[in-house]
TORSEVEX-809884 format. One record per atom (N, C-alpha, C): residue number from 1; atom name; x, y, z. Coordinates in steps of 0.2 Angstrom, whole numbers, plus 2048, in hexadecimal, padded with zeros to 3 digits. Example, Ala and Ser with C-alpha at 12.3 -4.5 7.8 and 13.67 -1.06 7.14 Angstrom:
BEGIN
<1,'N',<842,7E4,827>>
<1,'CA',<83E,7EA,827>>
<1,'C',<842,7F0,827>>
<2,'N',<840,7F5,823>>
<2,'CA',<844,7FB,824>>
<2,'C',<840,800,827>>
***
This chain:
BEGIN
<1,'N',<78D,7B8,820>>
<1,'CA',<791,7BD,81F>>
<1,'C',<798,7BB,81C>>
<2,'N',<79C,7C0,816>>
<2,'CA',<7A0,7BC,813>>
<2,'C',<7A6,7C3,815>>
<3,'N',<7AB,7C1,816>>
<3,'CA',<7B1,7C7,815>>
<3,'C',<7B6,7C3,813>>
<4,'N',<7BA,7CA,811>>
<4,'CA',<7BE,7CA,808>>
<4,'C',<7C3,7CF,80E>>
<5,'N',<7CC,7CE,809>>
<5,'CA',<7D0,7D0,80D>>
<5,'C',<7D4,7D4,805>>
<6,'N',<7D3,7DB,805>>
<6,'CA',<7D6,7E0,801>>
<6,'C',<7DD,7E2,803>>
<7,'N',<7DF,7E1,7FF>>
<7,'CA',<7E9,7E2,801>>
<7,'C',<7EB,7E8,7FC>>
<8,'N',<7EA,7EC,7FF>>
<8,'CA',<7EE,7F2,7F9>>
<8,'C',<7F4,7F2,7F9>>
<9,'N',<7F8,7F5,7F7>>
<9,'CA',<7FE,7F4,7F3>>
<9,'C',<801,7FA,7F7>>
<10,'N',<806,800,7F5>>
<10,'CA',<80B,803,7F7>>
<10,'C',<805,809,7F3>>
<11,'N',<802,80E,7F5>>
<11,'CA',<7FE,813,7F1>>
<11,'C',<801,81A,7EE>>
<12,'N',<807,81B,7ED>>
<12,'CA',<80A,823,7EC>>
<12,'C',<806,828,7E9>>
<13,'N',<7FF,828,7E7>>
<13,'CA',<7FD,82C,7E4>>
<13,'C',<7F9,82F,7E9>>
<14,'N',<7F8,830,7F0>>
<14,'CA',<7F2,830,7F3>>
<14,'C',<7F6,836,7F8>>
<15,'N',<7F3,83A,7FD>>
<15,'CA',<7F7,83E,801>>
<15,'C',<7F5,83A,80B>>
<16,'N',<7F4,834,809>>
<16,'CA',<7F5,82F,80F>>
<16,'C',<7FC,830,813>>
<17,'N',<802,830,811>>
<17,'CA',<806,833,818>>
<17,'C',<807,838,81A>>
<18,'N',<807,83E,815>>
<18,'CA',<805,843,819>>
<18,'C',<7FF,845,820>>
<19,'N',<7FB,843,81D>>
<19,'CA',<7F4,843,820>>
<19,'C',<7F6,840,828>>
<20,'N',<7F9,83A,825>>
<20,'CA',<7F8,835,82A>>
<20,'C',<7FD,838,831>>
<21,'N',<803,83A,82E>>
<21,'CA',<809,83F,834>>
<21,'C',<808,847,834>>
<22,'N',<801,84A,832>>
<22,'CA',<800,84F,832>>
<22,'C',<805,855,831>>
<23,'N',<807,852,829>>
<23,'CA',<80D,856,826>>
<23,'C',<814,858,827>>
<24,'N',<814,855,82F>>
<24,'CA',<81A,853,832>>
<24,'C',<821,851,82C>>
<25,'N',<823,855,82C>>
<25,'CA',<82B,850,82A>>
<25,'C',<82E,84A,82E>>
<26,'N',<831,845,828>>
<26,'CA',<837,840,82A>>
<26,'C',<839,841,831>>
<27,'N',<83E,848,831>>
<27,'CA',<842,849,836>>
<27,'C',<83E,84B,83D>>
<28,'N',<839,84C,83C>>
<28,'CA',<834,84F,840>>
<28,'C',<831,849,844>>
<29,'N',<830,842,841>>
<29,'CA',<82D,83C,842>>
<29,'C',<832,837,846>>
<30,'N',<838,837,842>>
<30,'CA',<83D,831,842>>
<30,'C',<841,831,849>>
<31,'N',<845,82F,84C>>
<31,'CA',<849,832,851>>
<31,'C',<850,831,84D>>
<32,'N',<854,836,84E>>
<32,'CA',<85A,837,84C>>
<32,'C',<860,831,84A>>
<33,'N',<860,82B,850>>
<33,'CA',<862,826,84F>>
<33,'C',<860,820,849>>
<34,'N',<85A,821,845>>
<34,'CA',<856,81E,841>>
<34,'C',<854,823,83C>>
<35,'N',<856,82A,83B>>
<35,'CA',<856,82D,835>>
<35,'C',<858,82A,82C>>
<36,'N',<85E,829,830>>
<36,'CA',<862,828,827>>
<36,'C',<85F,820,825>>
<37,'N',<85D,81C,82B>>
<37,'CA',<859,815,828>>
<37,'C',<852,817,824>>
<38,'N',<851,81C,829>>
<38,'CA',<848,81D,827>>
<38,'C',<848,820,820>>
<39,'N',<84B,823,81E>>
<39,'CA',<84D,829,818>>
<39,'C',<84D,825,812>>
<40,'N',<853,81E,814>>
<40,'CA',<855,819,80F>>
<40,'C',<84F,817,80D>>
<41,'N',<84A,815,813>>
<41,'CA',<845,80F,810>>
<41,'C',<840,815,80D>>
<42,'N',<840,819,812>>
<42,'CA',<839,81C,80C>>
<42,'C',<83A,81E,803>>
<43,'N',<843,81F,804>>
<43,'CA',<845,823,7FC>>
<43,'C',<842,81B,7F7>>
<44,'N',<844,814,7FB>>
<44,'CA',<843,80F,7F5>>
<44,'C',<83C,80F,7F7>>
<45,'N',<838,80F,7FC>>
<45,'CA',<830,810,7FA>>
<45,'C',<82A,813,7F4>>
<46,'N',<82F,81B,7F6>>
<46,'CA',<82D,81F,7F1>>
<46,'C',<830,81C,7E9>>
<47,'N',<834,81B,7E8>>
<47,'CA',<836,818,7E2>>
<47,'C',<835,813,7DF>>
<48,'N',<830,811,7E1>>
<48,'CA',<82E,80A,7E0>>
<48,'C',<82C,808,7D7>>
<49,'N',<82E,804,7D4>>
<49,'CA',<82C,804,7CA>>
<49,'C',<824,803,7CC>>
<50,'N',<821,800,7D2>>
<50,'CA',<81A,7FC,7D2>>
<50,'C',<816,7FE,7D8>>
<51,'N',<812,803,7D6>>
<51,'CA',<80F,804,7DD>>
<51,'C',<807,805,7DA>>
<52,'N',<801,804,7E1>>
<52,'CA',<7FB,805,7DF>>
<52,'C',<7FA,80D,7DE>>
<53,'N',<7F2,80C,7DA>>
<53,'CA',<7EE,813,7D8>>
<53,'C',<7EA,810,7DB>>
<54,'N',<7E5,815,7DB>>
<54,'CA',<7DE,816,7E0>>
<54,'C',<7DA,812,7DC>>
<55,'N',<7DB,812,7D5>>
<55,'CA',<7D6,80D,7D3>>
<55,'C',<7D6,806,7D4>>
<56,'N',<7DD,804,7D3>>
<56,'CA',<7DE,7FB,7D4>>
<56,'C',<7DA,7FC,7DC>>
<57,'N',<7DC,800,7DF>>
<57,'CA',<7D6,7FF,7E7>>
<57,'C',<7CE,7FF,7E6>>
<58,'N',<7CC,803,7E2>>
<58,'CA',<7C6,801,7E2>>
<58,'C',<7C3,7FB,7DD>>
<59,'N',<7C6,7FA,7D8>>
<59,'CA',<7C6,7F2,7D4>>
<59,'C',<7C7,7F0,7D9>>
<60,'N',<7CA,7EC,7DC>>
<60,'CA',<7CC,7E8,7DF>>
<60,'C',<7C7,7E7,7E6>>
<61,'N',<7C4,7EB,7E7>>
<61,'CA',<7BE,7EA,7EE>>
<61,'C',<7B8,7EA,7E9>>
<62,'N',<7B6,7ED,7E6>>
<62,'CA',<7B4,7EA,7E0>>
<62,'C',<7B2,7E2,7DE>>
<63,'N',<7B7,7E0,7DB>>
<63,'CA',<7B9,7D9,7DA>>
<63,'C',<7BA,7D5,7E1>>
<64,'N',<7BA,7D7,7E6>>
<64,'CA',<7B9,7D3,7ED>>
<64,'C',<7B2,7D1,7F0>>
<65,'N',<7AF,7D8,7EE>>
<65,'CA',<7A7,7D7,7F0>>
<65,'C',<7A4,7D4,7EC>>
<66,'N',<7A7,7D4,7E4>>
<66,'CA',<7A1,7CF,7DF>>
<66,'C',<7A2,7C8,7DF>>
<67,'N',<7AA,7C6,7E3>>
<67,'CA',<7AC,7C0,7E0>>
<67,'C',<7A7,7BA,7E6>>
<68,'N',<7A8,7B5,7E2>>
<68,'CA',<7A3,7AF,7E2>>
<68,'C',<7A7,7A8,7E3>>
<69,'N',<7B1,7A9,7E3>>
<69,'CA',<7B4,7A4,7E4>>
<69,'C',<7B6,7A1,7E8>>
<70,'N',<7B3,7A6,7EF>>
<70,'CA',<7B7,7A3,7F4>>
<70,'C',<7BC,7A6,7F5>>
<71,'N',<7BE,7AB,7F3>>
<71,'CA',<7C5,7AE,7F1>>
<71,'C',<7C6,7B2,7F8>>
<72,'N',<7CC,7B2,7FE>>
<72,'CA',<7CD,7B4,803>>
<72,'C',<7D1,7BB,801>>
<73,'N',<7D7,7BB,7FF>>
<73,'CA',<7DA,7C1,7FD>>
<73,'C',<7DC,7C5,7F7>>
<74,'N',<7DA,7CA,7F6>>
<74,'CA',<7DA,7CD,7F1>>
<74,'C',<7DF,7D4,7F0>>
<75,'N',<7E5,7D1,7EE>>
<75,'CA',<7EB,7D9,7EE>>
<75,'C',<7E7,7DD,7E5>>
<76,'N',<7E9,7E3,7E9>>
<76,'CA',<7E7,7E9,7E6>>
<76,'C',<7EC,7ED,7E4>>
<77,'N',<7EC,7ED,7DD>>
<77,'CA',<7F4,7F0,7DA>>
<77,'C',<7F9,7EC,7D9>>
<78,'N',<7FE,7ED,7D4>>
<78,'CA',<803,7E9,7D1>>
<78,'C',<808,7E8,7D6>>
<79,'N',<80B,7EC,7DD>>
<79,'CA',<80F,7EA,7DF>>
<79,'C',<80B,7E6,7E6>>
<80,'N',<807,7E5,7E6>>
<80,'CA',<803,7E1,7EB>>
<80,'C',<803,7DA,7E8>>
<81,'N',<800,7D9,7E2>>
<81,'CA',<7FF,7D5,7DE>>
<81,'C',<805,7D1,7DE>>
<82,'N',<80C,7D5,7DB>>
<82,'CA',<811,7D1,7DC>>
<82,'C',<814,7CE,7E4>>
<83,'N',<814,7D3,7E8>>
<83,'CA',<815,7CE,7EE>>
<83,'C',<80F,7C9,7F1>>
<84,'N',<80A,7C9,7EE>>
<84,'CA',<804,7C3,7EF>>
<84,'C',<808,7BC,7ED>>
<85,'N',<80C,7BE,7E5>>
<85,'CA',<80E,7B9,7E0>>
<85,'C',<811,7B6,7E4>>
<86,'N',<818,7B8,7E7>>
<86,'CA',<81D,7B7,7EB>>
<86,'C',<81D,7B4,7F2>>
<87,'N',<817,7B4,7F5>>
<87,'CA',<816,7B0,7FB>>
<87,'C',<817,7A8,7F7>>
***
């Protein structure tokens, strides 16, 4: 048996957090005391210059299940890519 480690990257095309908080808002989620932190990090989240598409996800498992190197971790998308670089 061989396993492969897919790392996506930051997805903003996808409705993954909605789904996930069941449409719930920020305010709704956060507690009062951690709003204005939670806000910050999601606003530089969302604005990211480098985030994955759904495609670099499926190349990339893709290119996991074909490869023949040995190769244990495979990031998916440009901004996963770059913090792979950065380790």
């Amino acid at each position: 048996m061989r396993a492969r480690t897919v790392e996506p990257g930051a997805c903003l095309t996808t409705n993954f957090a909605a789904r996930a908080t069941d449409g719930a808002s920020p305010d709704e989620l956060v507690p009062e005391p951690y709003r204005a932190f939670a806000k910050k990090a999601m606003d530089e989240f969302a604005g990211q210059d480098l985030f994955t598409r759904e495609g670099d996800v499926a190349e990339t498992v893709w290119r996991a299940v074909h490869d023949t190197t040995g190769q244990l971790r495979f990031p998916a998308g440009p901004d996963a890519v770059r913090l792979a670089q950065a380790k």
